[in-house]
Structure formats: C-alpha cells, structure tokens
MIDOSE-1310 file (N, C-alpha, C; in nm, 2 decimals, decimal comma, always signed):
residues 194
xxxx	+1,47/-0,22/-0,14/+1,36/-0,13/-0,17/+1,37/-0,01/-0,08; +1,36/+0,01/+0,06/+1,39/+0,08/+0,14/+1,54/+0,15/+0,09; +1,64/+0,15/+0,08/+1,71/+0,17/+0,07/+1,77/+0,25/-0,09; +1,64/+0,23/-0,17/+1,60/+0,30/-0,28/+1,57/+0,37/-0,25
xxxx	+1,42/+0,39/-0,20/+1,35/+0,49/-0,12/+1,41/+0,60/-0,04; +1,49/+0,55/+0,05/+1,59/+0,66/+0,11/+1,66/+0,71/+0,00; +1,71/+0,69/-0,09/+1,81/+0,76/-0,13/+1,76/+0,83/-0,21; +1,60/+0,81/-0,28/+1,57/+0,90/-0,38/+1,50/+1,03/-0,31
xxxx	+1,50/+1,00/-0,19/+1,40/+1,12/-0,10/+1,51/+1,24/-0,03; +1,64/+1,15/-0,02/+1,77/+1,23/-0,03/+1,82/+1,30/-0,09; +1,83/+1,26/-0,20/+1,86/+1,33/-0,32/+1,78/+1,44/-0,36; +1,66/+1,44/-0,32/+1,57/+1,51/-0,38/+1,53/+1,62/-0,30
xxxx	+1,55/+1,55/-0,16/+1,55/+1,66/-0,05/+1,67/+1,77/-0,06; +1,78/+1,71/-0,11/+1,92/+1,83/-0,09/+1,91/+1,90/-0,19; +1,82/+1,90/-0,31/+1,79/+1,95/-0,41/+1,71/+2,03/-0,41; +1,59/+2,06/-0,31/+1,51/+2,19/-0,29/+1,53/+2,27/-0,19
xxxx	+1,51/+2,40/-0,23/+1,54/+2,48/-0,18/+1,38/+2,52/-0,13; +1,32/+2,56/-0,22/+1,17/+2,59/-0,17/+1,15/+2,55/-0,06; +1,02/+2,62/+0,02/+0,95/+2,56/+0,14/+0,83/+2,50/+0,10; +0,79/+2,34/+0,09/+0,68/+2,30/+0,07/+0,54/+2,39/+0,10
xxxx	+0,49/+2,31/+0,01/+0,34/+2,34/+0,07/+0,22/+2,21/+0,11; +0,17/+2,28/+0,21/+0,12/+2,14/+0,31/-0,03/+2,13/+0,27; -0,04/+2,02/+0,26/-0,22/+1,93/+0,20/-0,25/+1,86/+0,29; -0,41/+1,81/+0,31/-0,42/+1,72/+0,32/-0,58/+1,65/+0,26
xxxx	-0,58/+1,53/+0,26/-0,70/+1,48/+0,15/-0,80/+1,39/+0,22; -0,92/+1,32/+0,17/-0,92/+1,19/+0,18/-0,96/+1,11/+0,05; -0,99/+0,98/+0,08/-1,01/+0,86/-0,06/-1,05/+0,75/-0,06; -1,09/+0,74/-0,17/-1,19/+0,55/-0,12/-1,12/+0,45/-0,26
xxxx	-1,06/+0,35/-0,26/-1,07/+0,28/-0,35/-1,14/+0,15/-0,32; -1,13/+0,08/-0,47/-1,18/-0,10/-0,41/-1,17/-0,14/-0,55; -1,12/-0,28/-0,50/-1,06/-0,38/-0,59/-1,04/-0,50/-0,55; -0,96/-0,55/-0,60/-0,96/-0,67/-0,54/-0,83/-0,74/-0,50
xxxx	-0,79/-0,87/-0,46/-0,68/-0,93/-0,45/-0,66/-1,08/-0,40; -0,59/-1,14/-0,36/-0,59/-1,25/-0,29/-0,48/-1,29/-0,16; -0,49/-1,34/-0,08/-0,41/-1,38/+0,01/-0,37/-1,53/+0,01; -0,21/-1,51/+0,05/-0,15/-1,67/-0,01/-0,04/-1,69/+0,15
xxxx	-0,10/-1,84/+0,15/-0,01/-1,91/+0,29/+0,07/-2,01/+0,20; +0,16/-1,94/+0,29/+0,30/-2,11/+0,23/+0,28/-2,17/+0,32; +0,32/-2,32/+0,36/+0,34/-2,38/+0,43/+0,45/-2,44/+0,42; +0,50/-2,46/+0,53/+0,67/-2,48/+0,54/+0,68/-2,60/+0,66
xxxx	+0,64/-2,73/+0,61/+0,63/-2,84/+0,71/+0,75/-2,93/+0,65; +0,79/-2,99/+0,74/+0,90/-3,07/+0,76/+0,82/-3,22/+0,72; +0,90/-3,31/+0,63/+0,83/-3,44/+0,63/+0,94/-3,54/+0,62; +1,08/-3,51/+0,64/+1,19/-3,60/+0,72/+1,30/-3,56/+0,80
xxxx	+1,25/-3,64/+0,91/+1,34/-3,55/+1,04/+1,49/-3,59/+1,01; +1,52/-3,72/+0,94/+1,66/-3,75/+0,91/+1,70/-3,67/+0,86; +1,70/-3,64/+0,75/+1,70/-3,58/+0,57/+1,65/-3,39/+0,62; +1,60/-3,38/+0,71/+1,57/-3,21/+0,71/+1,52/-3,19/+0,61
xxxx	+1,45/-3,25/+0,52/+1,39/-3,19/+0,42/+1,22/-3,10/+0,42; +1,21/-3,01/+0,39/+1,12/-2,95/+0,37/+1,03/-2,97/+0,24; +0,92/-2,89/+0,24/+0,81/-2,90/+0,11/+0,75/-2,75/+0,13; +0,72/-2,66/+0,05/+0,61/-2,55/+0,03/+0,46/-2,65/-0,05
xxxx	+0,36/-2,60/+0,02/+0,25/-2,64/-0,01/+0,18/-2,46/-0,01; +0,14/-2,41/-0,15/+0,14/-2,33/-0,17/-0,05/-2,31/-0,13; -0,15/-2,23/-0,07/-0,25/-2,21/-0,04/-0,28/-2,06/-0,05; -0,41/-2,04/-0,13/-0,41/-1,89/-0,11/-0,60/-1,87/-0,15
xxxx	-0,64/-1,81/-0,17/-0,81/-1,74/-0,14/-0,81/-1,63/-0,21; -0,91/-1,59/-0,31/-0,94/-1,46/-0,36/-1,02/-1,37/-0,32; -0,99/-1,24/-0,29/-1,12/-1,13/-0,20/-1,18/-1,02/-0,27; -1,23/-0,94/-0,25/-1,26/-0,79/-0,30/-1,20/-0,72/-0,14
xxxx	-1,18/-0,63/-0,18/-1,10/-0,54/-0,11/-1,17/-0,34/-0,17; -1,20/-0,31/-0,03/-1,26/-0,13/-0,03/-1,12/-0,09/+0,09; -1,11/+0,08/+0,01/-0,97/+0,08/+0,12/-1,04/+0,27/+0,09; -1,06/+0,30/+0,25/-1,08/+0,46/+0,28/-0,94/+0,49/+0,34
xxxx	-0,92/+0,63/+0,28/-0,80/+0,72/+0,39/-0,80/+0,84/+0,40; -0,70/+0,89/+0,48/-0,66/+1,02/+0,50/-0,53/+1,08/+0,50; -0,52/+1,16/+0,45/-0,37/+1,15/+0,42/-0,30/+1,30/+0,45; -0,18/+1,34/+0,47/-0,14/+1,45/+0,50/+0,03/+1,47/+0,41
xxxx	+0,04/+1,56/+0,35/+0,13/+1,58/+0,29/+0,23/+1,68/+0,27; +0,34/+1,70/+0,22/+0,42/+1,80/+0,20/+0,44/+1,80/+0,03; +0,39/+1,90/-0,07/+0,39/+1,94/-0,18/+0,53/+2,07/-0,22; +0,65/+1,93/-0,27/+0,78/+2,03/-0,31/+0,76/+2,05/-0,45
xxxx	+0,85/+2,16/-0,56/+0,85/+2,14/-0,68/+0,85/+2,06/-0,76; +0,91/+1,97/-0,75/+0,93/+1,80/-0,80/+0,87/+1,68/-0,75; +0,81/+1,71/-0,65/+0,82/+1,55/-0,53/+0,70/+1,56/-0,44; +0,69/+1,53/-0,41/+0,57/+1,51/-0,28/+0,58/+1,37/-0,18
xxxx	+0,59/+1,45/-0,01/+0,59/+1,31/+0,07/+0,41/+1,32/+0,13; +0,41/+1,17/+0,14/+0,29/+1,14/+0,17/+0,27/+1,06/+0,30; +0,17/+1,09/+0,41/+0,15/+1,00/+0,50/+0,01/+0,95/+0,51; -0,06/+0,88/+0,50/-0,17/+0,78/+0,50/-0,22/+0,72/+0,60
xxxx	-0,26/+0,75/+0,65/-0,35/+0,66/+0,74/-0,52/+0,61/+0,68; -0,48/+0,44/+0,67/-0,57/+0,39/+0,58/-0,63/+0,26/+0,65; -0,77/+0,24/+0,59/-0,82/+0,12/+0,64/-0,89/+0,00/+0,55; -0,86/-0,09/+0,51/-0,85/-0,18/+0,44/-0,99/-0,30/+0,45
xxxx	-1,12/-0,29/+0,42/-1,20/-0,40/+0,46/-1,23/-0,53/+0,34; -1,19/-0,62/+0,39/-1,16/-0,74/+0,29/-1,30/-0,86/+0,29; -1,36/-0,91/+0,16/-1,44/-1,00/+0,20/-1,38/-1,08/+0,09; -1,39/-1,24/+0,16/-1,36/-1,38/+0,06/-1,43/-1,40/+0,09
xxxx	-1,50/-1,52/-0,03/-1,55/-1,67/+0,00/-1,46/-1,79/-0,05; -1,38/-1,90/+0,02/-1,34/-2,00/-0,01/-1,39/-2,10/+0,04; -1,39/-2,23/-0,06/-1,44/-2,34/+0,03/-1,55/-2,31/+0,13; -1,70/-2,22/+0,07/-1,82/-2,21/+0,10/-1,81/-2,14/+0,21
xxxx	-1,64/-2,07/+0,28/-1,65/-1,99/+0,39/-1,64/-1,86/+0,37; -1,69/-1,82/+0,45/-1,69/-1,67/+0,42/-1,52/-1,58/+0,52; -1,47/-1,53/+0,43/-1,34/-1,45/+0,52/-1,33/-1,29/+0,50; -1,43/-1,27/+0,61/-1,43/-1,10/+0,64/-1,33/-1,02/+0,73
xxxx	-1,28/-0,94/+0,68/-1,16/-0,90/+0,78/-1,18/-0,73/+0,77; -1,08/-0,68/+0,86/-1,05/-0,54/+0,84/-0,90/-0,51/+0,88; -0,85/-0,43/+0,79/-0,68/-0,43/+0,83/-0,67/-0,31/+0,84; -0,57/-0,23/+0,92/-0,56/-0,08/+0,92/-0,41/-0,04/+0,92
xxxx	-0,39/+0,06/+0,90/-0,23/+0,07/+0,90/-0,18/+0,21/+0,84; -0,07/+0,24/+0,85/+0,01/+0,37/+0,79/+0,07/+0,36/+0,72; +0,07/+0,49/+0,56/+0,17/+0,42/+0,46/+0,26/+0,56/+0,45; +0,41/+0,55/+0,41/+0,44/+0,69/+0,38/+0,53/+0,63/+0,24
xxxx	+0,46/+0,76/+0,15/+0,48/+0,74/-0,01/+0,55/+0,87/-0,03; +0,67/+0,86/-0,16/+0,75/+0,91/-0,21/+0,67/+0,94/-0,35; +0,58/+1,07/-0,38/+0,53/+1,08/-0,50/+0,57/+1,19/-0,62; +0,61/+1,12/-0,73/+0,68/+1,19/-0,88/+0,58/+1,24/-0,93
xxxx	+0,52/+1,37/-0,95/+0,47/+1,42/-1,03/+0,56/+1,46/-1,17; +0,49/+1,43/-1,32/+0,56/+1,47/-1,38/+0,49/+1,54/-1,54; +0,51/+1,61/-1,59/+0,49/+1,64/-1,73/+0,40/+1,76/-1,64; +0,44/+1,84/-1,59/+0,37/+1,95/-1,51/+0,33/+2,07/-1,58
xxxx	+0,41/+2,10/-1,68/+0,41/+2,22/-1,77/+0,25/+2,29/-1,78; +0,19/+2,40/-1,69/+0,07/+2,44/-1,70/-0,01/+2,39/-1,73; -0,03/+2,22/-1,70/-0,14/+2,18/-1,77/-0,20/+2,18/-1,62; -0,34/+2,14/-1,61/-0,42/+2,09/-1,52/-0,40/+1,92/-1,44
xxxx	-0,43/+1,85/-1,58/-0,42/+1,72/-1,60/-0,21/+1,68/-1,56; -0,18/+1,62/-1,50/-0,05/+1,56/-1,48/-0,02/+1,41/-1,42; +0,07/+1,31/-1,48/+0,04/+1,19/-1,43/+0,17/+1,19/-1,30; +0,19/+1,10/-1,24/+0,29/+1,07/-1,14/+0,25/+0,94/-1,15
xxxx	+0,42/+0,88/-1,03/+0,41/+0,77/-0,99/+0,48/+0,73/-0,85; +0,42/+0,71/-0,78/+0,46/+0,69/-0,60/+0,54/+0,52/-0,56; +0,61/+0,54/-0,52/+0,66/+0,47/-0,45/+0,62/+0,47/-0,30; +0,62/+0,35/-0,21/+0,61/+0,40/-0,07/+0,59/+0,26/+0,07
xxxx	+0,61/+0,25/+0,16/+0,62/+0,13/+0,28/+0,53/+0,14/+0,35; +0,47/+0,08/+0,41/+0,35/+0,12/+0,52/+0,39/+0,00/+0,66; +0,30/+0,01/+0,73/+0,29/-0,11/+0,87/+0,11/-0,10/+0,87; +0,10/-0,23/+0,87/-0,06/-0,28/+0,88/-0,06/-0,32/+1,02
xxxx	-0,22/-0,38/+1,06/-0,23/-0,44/+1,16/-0,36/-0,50/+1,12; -0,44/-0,56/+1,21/-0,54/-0,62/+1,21/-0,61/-0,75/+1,15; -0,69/-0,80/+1,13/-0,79/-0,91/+1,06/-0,69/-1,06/+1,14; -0,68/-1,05/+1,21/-0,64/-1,19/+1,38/-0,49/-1,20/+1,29
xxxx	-0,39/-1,07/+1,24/-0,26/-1,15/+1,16/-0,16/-1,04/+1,22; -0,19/-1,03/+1,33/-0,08/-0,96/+1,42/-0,08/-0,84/+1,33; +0,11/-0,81/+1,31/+0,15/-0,65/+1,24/+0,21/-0,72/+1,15; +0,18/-0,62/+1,00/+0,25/-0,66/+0,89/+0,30/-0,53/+0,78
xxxx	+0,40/-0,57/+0,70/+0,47/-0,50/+0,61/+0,51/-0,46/+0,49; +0,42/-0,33/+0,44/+0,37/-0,30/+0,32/+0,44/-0,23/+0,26; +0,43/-0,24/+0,10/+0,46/-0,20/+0,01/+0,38/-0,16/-0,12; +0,44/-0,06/-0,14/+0,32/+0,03/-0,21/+0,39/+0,06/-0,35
xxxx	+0,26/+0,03/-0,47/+0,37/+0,12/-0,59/+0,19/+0,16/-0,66; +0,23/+0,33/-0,71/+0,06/+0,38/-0,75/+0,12/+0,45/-0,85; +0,02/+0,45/-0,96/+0,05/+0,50/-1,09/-0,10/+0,57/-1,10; -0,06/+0,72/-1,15/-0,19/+0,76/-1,17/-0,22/+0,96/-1,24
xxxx	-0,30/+1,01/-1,27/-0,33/+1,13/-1,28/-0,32/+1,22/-1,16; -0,31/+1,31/-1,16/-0,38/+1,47/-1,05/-0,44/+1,52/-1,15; -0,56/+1,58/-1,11/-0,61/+1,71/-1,18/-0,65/+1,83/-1,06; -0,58/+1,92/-1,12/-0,57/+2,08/-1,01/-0,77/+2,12/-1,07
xxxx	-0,84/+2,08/-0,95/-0,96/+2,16/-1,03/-1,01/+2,32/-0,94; -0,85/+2,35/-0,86/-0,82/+2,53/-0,84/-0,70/+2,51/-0,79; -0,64/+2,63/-0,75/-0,53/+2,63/-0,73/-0,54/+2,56/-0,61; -0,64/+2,59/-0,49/-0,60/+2,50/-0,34/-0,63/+2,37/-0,38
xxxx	-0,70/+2,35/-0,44/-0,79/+2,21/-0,47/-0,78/+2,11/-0,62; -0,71/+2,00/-0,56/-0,67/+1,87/-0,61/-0,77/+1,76/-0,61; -0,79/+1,69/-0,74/-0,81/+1,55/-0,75/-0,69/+1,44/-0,77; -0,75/+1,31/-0,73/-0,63/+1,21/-0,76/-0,70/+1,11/-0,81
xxxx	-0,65/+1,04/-0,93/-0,76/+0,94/-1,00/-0,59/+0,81/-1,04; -0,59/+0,68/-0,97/-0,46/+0,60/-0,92/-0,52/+0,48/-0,94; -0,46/+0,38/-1,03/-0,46/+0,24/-0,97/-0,29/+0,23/-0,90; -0,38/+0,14/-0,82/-0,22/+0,12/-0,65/-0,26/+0,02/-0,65
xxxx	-0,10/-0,07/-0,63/-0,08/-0,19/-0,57/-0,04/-0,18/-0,43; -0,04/-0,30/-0,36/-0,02/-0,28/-0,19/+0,02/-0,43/-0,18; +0,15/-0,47/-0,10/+0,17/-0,59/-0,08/+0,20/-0,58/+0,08; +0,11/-0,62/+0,13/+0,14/-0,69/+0,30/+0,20/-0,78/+0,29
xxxx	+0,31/-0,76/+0,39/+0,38/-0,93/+0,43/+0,34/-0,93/+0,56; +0,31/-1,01/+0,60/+0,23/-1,05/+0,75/+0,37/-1,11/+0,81; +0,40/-1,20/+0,76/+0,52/-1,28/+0,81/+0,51/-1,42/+0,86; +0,62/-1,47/+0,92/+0,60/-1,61/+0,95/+0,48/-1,63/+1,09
xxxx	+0,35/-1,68/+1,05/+0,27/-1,73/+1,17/+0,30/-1,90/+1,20; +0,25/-1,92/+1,32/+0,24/-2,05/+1,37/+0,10/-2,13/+1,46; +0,08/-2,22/+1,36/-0,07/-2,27/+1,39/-0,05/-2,32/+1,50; -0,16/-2,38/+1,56/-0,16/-2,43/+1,66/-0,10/-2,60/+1,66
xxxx	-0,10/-2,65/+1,50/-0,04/-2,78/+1,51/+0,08/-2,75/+1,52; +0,16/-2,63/+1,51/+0,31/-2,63/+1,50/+0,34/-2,56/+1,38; +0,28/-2,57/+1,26/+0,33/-2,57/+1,12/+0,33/-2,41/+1,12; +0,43/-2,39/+1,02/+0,48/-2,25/+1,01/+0,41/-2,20/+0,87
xxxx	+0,31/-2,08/+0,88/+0,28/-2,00/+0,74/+0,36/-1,90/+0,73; +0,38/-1,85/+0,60/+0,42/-1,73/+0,54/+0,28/-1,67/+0,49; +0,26/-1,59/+0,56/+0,09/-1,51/+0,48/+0,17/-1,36/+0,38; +0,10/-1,33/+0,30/+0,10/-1,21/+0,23/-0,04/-1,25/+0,17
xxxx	-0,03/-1,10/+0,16/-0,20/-1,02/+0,03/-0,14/-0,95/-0,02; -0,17/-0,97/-0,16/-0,15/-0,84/-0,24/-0,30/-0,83/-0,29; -0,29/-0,66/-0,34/-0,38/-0,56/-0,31/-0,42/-0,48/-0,46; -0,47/-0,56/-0,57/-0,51/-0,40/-0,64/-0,62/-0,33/-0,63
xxxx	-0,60/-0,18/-0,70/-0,72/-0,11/-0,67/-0,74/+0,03/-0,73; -0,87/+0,07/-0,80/-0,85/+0,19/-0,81/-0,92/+0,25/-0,71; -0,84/+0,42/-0,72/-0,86/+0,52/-0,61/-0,88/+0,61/-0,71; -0,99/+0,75/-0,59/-1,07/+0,87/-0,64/-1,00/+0,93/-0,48
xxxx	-0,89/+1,05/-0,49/-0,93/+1,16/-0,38/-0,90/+1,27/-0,40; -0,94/+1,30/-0,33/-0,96/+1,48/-0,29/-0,86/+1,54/-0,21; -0,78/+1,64/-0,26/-0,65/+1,70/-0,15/-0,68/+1,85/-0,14; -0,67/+1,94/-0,01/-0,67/+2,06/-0,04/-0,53/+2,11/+0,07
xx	-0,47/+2,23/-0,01/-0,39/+2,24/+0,05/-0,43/+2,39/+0,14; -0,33/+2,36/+0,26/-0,39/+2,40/+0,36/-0,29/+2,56/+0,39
C-alpha cells in the first residue's frame, strides 16, 4: 500500500507544473466500528502448535480535525491532525477511550468540469496514539463530494474508513494480542483556502 501511495504522488507530482494552492479546514464525523484481539497462545509446547481465538467489541466512534493542505490541478495532499473518541459497551462494561494521531491523504478529485458539486476519492496512512494501546498504524480510504460554495470556500461531505493496527500487545499473563479497529464514518468539513 505504501508503496502505491508513493508512486501515485510521484507520478503526479512530476506531472505538475503549477504552484499549488494552500487550504486549510476543520470536521467532525461519527460512526461507528469495532475493535478485534487475536489471541495467539500456544497449547503444545512439543508440537509448537498455536490456536487464534478471535475476540472483538462493537463502539460508536466521533472523530474532530484539522487539516492543512496543498490544492494541485489534479490531486490534493492532505495532512490531518485528528482525534478519535470511542465509546463500547461489552459484557455490561463500558470501553471509553480517546485516540489521537496524524493522517497524510493523497486526494483524486474528479469530474471537475465547472460544476460546483465534484466527487473524489483519497487514499492515505496515518500514526495513532492513545486509549492505554501504545502507537498504532493507520490506513485510510474516503469516498466522497466537495462543493465550492465560493471560490475561497469549500465543503466536504465523505464517508471514510480508518484501519488502526495497534500491533502485537502482551498481557500480563504472557499471551500475545493482535489489536486492530476499524473505523466507519461519515464526515461534514469546511476548507478555506488561504
């Protein structure tokens, strides 16, 4: 994926000539998602054999940001600084968290021809932090409208997926989780270019 991402921001970059023009916005979505632990315990020490015991919890998810951008003919890069607040209930417990983190998105605007209305679609990676799961590693894919409602002034109307990989944690009995969340959600923002 990364390695997609580079090369379509390459390509795209050797391809303009223009000097961007610079935005920046903010936005609120909320949606929902769930978080899933693998468990990766050992149950014969002869034999090395392993078992996944698959575990996971459903939440609602509100995600505010701010974002700062470069607006080319074709393309748009995005940087995000965003904050993620999560509430579950499983098993009669309650799991409140807050995650924060940076995302930088590669966004396709397309069917631009003097309309107002135009849809895109972003690709993009981020780094999370927070809710007791150390740093984790996101991926982003958003499908959605712009509407220009003036020339400086942009709306954004997006459902976005977000996949955190947290990564391998270790309980305190020893046993190894694999945490990820995935993330949907629709989004409302506001960009003005500066």
């Amino acid at each position: 994926m990364l390695r997609i991402l580079s090369l379509l921001m390459f390509l795209t970059l050797t391809t303009q000539a223009a000097q961007p023009t610079n935005y920046a916005g903010i936005g609120i979505g909320a949606g929902s998602g769930y978080e899933e632990w693998a468990y990766n315990e050992q149950y014969n020490y002869f034999l090395g054999s392993t078992y996944d015991n698959l575990y996971d919890y459903s939440f609602d998810a509100t995600l505010t940001d701010f974002k700062v951008g470069f607006n080319y003919d074709y393309f748009r890069l995005e940087l995000s600084f965003a904050k993620i607040e999560i509430t579950g209930t499983e098993s009669n417990t309650t799991h409140d968290k807050s995650v924060s983190g940076i995302d930088f998105d590669y966004v396709l605007p397309f069917m631009r021809e003097n309309q107002n209305f135009f849809p895109f679609i972003a690709v993009g990676l981020g780094q999370y932090s927070g809710g007791g799961l150390g740093s984790g590693f996101a991926v982003n894919l958003n499908f959605g409208l712009f509407y220009e409602v003036t020339e400086k002034v942009e709306m954004e109307f997006a459902y976005k997926l977000k996949s955190i990989l947290w990564g391998t944690k270790t309980t305190s009995d020893g046993d190894a989780l694999d945490i990820t969340e995935q993330i949907s959600y629709g989004y409302v923002g506001l960009k003005f270019e500066l």
